[in-house]
N, C-alpha and C positions, 0 to 999 in steps of 0.2 A: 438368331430369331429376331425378327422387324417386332417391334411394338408399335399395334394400332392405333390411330386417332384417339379410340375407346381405353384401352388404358392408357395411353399418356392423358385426357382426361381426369381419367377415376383417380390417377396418380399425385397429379394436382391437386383434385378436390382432397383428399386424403393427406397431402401435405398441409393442407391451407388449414383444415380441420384441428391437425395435432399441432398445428402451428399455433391455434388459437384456444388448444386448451391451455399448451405451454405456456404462454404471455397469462393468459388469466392465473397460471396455478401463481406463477412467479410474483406477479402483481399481489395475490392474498398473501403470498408468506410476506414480499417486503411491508405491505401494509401493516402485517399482526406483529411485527419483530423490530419492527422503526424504532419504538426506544429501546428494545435490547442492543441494534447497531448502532445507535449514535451513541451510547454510554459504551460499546464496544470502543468504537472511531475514537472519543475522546481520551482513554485510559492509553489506546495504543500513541496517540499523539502527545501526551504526557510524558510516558513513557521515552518516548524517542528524543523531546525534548532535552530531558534530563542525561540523555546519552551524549546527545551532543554537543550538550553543556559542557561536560563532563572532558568529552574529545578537547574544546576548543582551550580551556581550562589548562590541559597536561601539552597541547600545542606550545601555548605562550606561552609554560614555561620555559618547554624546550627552546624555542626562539630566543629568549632570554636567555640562556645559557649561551647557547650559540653567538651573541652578540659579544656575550662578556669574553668569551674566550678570543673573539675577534680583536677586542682590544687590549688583549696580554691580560685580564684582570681573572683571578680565580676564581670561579662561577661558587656561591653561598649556596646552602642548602637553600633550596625557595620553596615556601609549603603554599603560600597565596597565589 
């Protein structure tokens, strides 16, 4: 079945309609919620921080082990 001028039309307007309740709903929630996500945003970047503090941290040790064993030497416990 062909769709008329008339509803591709109505179709449109009817997109463009709900298109522009959407943008406005989206626009009041991030307006009312702006500091709930930026104190979100910053605890998750905290967060992540401390992870990969953490990663880089247990890296060089490794790497340092890895060295000492390269030069015959017997890798210490290493806690720093």
């Amino acid at each position: 079945m062909k769709t008329t001028d008339y509803q591709r039309e109505y179709q449109k307007k009817y997109r463009e309609k709900n298109r522009e309740k959407l943008n406005k709903t989206s626009r009041e929630y991030a307006e009312q919620h702006r500091e709930e996500m930026k104190e979100y945003c910053r605890e998750y970047r905290r967060i992540n921080k401390e992870r990969v503090n953490a990663y880089e941290k247990e890296r060089r040790k490794k790497n340092k082990e890895k060295r000492l064993l390269a030069r015959g030497e017997t890798p210490q416990k290493i806690d720093s």
